[in-house]
MDAnalysis code that builds the backbone (N, CA, C; Angstrom):
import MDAnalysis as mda
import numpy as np

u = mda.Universe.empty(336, n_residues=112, atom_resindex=np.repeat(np.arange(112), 3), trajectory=True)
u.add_TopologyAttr("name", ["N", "CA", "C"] * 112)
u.add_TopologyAttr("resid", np.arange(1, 113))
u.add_TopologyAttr("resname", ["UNK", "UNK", "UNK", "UNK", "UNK", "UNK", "UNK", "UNK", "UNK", "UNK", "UNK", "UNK", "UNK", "UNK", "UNK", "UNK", "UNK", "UNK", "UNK", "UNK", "UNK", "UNK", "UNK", "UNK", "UNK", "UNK", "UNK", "UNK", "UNK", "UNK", "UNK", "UNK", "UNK", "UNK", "UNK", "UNK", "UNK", "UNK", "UNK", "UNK", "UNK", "UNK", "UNK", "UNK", "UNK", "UNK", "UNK", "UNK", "UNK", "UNK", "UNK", "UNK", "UNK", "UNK", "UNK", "UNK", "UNK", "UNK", "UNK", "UNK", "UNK", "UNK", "UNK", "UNK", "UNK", "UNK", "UNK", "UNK", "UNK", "UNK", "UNK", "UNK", "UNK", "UNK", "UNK", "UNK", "UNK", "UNK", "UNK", "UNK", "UNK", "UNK", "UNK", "UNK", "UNK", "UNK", "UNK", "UNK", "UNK", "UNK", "UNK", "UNK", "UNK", "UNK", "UNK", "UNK", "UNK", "UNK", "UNK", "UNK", "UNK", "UNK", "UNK", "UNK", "UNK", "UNK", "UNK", "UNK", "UNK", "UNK", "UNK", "UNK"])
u.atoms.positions = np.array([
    [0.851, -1.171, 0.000],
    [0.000, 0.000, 0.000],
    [0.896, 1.233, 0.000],
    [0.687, 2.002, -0.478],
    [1.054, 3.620, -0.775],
    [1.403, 3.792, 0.583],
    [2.337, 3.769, 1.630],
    [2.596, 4.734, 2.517],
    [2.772, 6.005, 2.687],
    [3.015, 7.117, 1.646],
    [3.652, 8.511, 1.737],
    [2.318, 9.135, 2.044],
    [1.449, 8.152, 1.507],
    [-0.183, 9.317, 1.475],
    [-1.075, 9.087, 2.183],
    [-1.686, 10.030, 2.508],
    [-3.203, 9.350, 2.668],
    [-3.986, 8.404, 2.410],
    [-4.365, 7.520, 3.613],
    [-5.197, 6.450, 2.772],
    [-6.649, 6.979, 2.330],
    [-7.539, 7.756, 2.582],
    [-8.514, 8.483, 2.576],
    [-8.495, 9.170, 1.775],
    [-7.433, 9.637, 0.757],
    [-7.030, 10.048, -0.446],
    [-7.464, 9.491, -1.843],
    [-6.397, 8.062, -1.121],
    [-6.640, 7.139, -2.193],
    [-7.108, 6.814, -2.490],
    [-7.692, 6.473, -4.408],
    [-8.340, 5.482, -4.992],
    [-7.793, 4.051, -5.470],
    [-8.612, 3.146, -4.885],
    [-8.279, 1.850, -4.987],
    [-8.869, 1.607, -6.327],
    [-8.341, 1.042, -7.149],
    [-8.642, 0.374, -8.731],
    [-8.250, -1.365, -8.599],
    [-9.669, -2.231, -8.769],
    [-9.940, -3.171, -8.666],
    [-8.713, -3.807, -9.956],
    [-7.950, -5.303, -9.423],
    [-6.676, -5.641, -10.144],
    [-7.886, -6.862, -11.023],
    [-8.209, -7.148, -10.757],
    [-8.507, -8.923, -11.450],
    [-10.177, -8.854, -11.273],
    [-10.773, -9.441, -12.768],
    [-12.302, -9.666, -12.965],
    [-12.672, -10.032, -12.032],
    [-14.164, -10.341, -12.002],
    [-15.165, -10.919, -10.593],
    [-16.806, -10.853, -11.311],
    [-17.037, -11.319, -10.133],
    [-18.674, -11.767, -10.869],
    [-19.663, -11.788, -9.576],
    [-20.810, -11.540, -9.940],
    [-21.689, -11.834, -8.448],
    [-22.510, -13.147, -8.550],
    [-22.153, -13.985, -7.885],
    [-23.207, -15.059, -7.203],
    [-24.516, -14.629, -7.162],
    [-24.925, -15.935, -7.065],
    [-26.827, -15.875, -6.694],
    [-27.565, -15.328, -5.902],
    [-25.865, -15.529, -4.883],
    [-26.205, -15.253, -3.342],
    [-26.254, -13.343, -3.246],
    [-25.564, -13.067, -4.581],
    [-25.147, -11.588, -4.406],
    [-23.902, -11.143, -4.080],
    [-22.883, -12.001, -3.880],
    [-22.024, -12.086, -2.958],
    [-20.519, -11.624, -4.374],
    [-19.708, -11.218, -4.241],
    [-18.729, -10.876, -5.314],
    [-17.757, -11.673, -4.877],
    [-17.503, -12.488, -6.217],
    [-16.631, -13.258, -6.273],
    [-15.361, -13.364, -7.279],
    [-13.808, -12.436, -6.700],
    [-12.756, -11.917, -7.409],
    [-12.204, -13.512, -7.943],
    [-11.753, -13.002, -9.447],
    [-11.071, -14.311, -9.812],
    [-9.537, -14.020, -10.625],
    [-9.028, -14.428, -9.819],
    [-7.592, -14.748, -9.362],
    [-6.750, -15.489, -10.564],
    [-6.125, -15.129, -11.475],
    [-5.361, -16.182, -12.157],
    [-4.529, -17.030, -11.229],
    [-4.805, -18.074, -11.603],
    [-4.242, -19.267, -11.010],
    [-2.336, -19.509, -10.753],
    [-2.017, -19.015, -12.034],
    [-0.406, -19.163, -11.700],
    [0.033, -17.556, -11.790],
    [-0.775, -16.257, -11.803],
    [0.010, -15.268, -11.950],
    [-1.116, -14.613, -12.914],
    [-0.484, -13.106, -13.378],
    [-0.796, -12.473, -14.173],
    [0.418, -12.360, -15.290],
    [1.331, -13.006, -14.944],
    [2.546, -12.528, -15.904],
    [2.628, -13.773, -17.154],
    [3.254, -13.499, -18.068],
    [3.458, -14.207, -19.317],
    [3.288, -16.006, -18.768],
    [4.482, -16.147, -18.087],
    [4.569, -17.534, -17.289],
    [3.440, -18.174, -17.076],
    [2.368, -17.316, -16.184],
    [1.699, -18.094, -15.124],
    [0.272, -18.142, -16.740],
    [0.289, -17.272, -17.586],
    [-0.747, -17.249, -18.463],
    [-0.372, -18.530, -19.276],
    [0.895, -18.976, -19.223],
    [0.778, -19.753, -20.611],
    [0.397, -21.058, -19.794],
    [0.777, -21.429, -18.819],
    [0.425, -22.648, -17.749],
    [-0.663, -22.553, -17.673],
    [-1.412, -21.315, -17.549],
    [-3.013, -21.848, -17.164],
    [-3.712, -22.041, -18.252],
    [-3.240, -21.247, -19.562],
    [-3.395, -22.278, -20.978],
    [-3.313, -23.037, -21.222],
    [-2.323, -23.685, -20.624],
    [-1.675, -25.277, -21.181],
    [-2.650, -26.257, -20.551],
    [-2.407, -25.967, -18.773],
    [-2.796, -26.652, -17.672],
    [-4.123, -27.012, -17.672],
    [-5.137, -25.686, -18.536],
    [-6.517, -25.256, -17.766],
    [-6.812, -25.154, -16.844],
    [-6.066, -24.419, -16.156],
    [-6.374, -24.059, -14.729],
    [-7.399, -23.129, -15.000],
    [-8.546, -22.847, -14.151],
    [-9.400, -22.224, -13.695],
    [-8.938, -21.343, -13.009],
    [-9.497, -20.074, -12.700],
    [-8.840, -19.031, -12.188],
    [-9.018, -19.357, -10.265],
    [-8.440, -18.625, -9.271],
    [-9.072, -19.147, -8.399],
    [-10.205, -17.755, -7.349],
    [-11.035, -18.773, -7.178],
    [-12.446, -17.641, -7.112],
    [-12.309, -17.331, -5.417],
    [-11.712, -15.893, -5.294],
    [-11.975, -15.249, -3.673],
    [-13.394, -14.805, -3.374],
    [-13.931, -15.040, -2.450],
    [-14.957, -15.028, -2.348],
    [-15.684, -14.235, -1.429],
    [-16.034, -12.596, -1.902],
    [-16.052, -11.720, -0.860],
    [-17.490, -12.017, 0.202],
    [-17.274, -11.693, 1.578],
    [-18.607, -11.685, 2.740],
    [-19.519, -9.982, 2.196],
    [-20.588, -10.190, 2.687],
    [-21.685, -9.291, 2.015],
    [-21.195, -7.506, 2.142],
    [-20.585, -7.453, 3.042],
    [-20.100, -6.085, 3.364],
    [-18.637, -6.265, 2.089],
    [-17.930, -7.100, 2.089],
    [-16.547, -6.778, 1.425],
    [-17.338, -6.800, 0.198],
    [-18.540, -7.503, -0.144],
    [-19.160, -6.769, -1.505],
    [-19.225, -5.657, -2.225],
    [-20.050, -4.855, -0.960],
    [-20.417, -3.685, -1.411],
    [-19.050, -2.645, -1.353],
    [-18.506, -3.266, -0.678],
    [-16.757, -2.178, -0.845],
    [-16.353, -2.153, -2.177],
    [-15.960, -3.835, -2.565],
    [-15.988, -3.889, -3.610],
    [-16.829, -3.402, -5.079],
    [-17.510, -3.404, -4.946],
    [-18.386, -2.745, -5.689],
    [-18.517, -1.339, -5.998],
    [-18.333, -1.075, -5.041],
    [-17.950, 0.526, -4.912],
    [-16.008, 1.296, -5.714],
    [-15.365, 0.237, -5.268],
    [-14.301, 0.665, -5.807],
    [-14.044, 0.768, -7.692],
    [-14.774, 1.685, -7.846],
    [-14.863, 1.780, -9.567],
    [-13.758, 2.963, -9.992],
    [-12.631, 2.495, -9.510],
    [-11.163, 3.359, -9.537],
    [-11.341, 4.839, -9.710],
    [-12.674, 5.322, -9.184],
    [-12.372, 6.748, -9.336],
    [-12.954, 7.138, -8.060],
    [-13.013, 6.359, -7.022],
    [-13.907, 7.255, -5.529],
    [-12.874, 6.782, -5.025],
    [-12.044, 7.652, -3.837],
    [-11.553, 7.573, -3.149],
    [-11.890, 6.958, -1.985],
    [-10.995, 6.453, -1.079],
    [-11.598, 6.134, 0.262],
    [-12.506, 6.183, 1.265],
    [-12.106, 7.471, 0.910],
    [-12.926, 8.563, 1.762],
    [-14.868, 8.718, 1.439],
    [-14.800, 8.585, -0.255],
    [-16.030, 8.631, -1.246],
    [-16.745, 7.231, -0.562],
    [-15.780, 6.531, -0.681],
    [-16.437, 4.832, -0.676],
    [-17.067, 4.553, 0.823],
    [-16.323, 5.232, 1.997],
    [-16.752, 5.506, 2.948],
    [-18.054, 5.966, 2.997],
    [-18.124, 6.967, 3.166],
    [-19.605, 7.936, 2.332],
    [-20.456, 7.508, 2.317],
    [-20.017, 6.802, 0.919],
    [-21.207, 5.961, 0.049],
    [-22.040, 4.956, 0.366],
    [-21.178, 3.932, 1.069],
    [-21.527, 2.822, 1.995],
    [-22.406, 2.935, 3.270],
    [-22.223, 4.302, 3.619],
    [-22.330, 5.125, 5.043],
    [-24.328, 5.493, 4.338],
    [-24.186, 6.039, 3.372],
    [-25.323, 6.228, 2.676],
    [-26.329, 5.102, 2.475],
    [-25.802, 4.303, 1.573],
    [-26.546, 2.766, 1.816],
    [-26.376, 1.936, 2.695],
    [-25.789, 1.685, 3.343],
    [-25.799, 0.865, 4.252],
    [-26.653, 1.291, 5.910],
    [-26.412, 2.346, 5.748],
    [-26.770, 3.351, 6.848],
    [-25.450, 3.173, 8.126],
    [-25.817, 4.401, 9.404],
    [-24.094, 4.264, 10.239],
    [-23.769, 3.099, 10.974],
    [-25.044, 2.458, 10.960],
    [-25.212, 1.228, 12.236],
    [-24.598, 0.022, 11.072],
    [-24.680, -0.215, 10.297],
    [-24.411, -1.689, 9.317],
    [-22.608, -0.981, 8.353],
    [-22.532, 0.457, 8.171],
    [-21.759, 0.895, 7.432],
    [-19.987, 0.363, 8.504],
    [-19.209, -0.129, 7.577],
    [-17.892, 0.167, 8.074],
    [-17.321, 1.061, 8.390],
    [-16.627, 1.422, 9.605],
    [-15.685, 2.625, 10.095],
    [-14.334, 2.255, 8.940],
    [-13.760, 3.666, 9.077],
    [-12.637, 4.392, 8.347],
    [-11.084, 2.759, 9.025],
    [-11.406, 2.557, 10.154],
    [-10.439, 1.325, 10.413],
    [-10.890, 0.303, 10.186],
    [-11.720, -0.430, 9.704],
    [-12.731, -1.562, 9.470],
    [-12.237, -1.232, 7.577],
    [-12.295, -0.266, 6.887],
    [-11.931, 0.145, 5.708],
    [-10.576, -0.259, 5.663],
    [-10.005, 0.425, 6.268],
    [-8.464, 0.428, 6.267],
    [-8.259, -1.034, 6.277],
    [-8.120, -2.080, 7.553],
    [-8.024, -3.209, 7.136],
    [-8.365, -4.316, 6.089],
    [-9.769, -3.837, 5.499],
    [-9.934, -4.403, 4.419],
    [-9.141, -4.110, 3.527],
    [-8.414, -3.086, 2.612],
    [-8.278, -2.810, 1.990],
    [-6.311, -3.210, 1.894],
    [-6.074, -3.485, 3.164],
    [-4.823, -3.861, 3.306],
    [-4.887, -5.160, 2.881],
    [-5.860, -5.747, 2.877],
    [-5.814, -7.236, 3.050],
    [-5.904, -7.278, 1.438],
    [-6.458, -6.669, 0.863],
    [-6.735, -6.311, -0.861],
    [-5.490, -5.942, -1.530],
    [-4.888, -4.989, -0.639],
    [-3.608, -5.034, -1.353],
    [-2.500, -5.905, -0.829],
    [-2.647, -6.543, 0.064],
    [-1.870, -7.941, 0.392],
    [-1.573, -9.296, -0.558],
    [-2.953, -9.626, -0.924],
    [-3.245, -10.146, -1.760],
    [-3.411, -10.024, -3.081],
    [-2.982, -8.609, -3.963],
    [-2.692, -7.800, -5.006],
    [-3.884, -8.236, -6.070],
    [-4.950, -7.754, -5.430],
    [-6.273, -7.462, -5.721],
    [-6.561, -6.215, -6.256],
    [-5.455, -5.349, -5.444],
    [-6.371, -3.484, -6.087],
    [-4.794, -3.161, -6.287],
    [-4.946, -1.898, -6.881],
    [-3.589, -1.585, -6.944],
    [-4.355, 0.135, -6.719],
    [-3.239, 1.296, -6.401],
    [-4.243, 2.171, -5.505],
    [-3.351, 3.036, -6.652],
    [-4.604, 4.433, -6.695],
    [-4.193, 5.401, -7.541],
    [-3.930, 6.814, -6.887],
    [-3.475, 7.990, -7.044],
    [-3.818, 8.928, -6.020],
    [-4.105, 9.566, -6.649],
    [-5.359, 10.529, -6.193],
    [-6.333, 11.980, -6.650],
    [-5.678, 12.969, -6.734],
])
């Protein structure tokens, strides 16, 4: 993650496709050996299937929200709006998610 800046700054831009379940639920899909030349031609060869992360109903709507142009801060907001303050994630409840997103090199973050 960007240390020099603000995280509340930042816009997170979603790394890898996804899809929503029946359930509603967003489900990121992961190339199996990589994104790089290597891991593409193996999962050509191999047929590997990508592998499907499977977000809980709140990391949904985060997700969902991150359409690489709202900042943290926006997505906060927004969530805060629909979700209302009682169901909405705090600014540290954000923060950890989003570490865990870029842990797992899911988002890659842009700055405003």
């Amino acid at each position: 993650m960007a240390r020099a800046a603000n995280l509340l700054t930042l816009v997170p831009c979603r790394e890898h496709p996804w899809e929503v379940g029946d359930d509603g639920r967003v489900r990121v899909l992961v190339p199996r050996y990589g994104a790089h030349a290597l891991g593409r031609w193996l999962a050509r060869n191999f047929g590997a299937r990508p592998i499907s992360v499977r977000l809980d109903r709140l990391g949904s709507a985060v997700w969902r929200a991150c359409d690489g142009e709202a900042s943290v801060d926006a997505i906060a907001a927004r969530l805060e709006a629909e979700l209302g303050p009682k169901e909405a994630p705090g600014h540290d409840r954000l923060a950890r998610f989003f570490a865990e997103m870029d842990r797992g090199r899911l988002i890659r973050w842009r700055k405003t």
